[in-house]
C-alpha positions in Angstrom: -6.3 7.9 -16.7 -7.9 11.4 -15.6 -4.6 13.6 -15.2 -7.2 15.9 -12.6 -7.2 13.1 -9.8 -3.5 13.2 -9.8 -3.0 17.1 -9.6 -6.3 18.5 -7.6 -4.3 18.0 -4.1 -1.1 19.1 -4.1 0.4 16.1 -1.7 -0.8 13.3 -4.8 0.3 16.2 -7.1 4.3 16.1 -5.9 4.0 11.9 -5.9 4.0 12.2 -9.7 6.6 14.6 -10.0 9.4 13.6 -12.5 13.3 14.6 -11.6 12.6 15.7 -8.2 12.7 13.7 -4.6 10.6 16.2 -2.3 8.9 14.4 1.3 5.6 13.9 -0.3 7.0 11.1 -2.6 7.7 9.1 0.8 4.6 7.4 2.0 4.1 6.0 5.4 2.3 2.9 6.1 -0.2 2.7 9.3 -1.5 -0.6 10.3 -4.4 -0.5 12.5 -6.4 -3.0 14.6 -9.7 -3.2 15.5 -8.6 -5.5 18.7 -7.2 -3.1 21.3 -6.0 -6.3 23.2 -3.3 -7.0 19.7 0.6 -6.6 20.6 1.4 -3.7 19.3 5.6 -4.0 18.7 6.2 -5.3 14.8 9.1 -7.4 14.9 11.6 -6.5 12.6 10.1 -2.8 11.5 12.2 -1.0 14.5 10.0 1.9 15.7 7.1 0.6 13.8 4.2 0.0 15.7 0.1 -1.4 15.5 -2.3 1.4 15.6 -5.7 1.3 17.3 -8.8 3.7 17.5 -7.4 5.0 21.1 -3.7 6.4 19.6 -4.0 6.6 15.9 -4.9 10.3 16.0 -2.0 11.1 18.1 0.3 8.8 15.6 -0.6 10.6 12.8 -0.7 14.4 14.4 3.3 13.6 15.4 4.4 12.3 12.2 2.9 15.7 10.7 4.7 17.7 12.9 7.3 16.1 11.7 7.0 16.7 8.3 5.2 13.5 7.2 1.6 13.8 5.4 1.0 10.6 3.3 -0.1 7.7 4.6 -1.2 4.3 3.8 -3.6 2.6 6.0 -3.8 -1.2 6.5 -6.7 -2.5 8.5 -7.1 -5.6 10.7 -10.6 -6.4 11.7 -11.4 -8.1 15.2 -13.3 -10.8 13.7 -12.5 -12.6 10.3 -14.8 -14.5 7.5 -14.8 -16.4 4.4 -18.5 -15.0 3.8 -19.5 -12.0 5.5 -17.9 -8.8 5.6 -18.1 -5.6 7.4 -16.1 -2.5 6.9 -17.9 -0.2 9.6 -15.1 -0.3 12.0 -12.9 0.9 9.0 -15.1 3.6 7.4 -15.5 4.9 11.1 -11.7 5.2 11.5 -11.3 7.1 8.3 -14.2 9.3 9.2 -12.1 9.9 12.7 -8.8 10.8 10.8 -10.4 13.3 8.4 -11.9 15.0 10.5 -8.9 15.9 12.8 -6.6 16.5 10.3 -8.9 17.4 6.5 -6.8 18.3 4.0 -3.6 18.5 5.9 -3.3 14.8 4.7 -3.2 12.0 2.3 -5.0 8.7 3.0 -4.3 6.0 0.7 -6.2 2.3 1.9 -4.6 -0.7 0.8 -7.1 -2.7 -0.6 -7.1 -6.6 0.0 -9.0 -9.3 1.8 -5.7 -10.8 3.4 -6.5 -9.5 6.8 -10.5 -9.8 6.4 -10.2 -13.7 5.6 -9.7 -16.8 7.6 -7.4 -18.0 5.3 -5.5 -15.3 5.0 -5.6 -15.3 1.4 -6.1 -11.9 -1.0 -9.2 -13.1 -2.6 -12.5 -15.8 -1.7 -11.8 -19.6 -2.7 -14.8 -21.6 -4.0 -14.1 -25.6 -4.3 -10.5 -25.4 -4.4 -10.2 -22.5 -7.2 -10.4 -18.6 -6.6 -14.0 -17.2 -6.7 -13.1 -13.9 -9.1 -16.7 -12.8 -9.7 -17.4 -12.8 -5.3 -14.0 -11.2 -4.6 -14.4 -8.8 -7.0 -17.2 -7.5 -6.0 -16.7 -7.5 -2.2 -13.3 -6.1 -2.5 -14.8 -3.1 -4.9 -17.5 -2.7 -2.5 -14.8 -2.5 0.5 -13.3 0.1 -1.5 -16.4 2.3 -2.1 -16.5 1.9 1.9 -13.3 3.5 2.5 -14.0 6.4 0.2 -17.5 6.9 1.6 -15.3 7.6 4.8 -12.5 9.8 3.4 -10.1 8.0 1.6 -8.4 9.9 -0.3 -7.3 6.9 -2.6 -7.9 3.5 -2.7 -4.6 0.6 -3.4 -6.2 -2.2 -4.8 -3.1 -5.3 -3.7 -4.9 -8.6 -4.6 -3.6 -9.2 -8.0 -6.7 -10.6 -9.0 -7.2 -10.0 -12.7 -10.0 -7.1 -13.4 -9.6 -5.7 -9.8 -8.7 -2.0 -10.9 -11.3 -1.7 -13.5 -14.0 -3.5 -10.9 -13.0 -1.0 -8.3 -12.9 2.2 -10.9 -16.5 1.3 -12.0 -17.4 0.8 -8.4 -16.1 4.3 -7.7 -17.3 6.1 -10.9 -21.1 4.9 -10.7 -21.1 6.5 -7.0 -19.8 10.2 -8.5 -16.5 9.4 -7.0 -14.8 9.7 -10.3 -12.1 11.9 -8.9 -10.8 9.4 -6.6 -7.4 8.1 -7.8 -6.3 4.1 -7.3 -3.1 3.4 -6.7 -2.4 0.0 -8.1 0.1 -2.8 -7.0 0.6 -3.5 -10.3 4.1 -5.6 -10.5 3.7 -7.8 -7.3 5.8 -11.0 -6.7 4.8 -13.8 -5.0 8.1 -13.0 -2.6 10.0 -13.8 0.3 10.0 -10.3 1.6 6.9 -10.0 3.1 7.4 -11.9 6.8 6.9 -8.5 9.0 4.2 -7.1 7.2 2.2 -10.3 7.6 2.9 -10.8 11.3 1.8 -6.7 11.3 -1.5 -7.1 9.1 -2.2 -10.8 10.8 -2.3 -11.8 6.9 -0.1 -15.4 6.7 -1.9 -17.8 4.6 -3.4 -20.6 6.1 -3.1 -23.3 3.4 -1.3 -23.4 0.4 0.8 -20.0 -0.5 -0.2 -17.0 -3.1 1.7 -18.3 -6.4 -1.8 -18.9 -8.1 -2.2 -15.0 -8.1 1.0 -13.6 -7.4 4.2 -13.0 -9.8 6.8 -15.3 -10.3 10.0 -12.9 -9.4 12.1 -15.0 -12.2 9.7 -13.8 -15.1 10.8 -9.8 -16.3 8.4 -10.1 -19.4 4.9 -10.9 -17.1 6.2 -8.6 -14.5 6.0 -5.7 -17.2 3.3 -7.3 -18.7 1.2 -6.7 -15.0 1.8 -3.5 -14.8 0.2 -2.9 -18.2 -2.3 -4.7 -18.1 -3.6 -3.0 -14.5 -2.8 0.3 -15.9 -5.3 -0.4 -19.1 -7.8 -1.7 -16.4 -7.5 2.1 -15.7 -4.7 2.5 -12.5 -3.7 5.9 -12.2 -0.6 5.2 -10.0 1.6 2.1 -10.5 4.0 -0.2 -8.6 6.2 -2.4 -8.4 7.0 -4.6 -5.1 9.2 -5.6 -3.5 10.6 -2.4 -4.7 14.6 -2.9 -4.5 14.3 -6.2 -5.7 12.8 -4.9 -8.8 14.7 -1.8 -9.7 15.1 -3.4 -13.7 11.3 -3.0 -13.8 11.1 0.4 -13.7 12.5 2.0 -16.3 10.5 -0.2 -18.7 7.1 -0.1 -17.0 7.4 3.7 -17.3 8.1 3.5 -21.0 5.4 0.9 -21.7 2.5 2.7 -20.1 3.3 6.6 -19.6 2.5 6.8 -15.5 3.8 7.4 -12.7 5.6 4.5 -11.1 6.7 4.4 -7.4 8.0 1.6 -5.3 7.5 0.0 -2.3 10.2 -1.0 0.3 8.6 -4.1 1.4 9.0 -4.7 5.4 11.8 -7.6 4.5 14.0 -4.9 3.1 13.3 -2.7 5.8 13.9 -5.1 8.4 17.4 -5.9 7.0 18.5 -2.0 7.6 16.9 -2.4 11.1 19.2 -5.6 12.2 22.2 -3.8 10.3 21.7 -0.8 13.0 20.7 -3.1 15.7 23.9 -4.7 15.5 26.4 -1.6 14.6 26.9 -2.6 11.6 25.4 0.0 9.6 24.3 3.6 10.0 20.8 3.4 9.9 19.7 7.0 8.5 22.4 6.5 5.9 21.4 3.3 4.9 17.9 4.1 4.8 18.5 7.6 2.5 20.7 5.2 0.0 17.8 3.0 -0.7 15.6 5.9 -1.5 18.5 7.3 -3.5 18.4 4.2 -5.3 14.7 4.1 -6.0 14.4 7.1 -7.3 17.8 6.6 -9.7 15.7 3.7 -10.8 13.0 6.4 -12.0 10.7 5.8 -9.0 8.5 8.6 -8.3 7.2 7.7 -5.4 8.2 5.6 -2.3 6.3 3.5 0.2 8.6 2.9 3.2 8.3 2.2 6.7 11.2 5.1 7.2 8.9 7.4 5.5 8.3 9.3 8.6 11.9 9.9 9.3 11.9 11.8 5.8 12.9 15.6 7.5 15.8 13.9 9.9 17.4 12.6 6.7 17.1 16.2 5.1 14.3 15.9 2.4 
């Protein structure tokens, strides 16, 4: 790890800090889609909504006013392909968001072929079995893409063995060296997920994502992950879904010496939405008790669909 790509802005700076829950720990996740015609309501993620070109400027200046500035984008394409793809309506968008708001914010890209595929799947299949060497390489130079258009980091989600240090080399050998990646580094093969796939139009169309995803029953691999990614050269790790693996925390943070955040998958979230929805919880109060939780887990960071909300609940 190079401690300068985590402490040259002062937003990735305060995600790293240890005993201390400011608003830049909370990151807010954007989904945008290339199809204006796409519903825009997310069922189950309350306010939540899908972004396009035409309002995601406007989106982003009123979370800022609001306090929020760190963001994670998550971008569905109008056209999908288990062979060819094209990241210029992506790199475009970026290029659109930095230069409105520059510095004032942090741009993390999740980093996946879920929403890019026919299949829905995270990676390329060849003849049954996963194609590593072809999703590799397409998903690193994805990932190049979004820098080139002002990413501030990139969030490599696939699981696929050697993704980090594929995407690291990618980055280096293009003097992007400073860039930071975020890594989902502990990520089970859940149950949690339903919203966000609905969101990022990401369910799989044949079989499901055991093959590359964790098995949630298995503590030992879950660490294991997160080493593993973090020796393939991760600056930031993860774990997810996030309150179903507060355990992992402590012990990931031991093992590898990084910062570790969490991510409150849109399952989780959801649950605190129908909760309100039906009066039978206080939402803000709900929402701050997770986050409390996360962080007496030893989280430092937090990826959360509330994230926004982050100045109402008084951090």
């Amino acid at each position: 790890m190079n401690p300068e790509r985590l402490s040259s802005n002062d937003i990735i700076n305060n995600m790293s800090l240890k005993n201390k829950f400011v608003r830049d720990q909370l990151v807010q996740p954007i989904f945008i889609h290339e199809d204006e015609k796409s519903e825009s309501s997310i069922p189950g993620l309350g306010k939540n909504r899908i972004l396009f070109k035409s309002n995601v400027i406007e989106s982003i200046s009123r979370d800022l006013k609001n306090g929020c500035r760190n963001f994670i984008l998550f971008f569905v394409p109008k056209n999908k392909s288990n062979t060819r793809f094209n990241a210029e309506f992506q790199e475009n968008i970026l290029l659109k968001i930095k230069k409105e708001f520059d510095s004032e914010i942090v741009i993390w890209v999740d980093l996946c072929l879920c929403s890019f595929t026919k299949s829905g799947h995270c990676c390329l299949f060849e003849d049954q079995k996963i194609n590593y060497t072809e999703s590799l390489k397409i998903m690193s130079d994805i990932g190049l893409s979004y820098v080139r258009g002002g990413a501030d980091g990139i969030a490599p989600s696939s699981m696929l063995n050697g993704i980090v240090n594929s995407a690291r080399m990618k980055l280096d050998s293009h003097n992007f060296k400073h860039i930071p990646i975020m890594s989902y580094s502990t990520k089970f093969a859940s149950n949690f997920y339903g919203p966000f796939r609905a969101a990022a139009d990401s369910s799989p169309s044949f079989g499901d994502r055991t093959s590359y995803q964790l098995d949630y029953t298995d503590k030992e691999n879950a660490i294991k992950s997160s080493i593993k990614f973090s020796d393939e050269g991760a600056d930031l790790l993860m774990v997810k879904p996030g309150l179903l693996s507060l355990d992992l925390i402590e012990p990931i943070a031991l093992k590898t010496k990084k910062p570790i955040g969490a991510y409150q998958v849109s399952g989780e979230y959801s649950s605190l939405v129908y909760l309100a929805d039906n009066k039978l919880i206080d939402f803000d109060s709900g929402l701050l008790e997770t986050w409390s939780s996360f962080k007496r887990a030893g989280a430092q960071y937090i990826i959360s669909y509330g994230s926004r909300y982050a100045k109402r609940l008084g951090i």
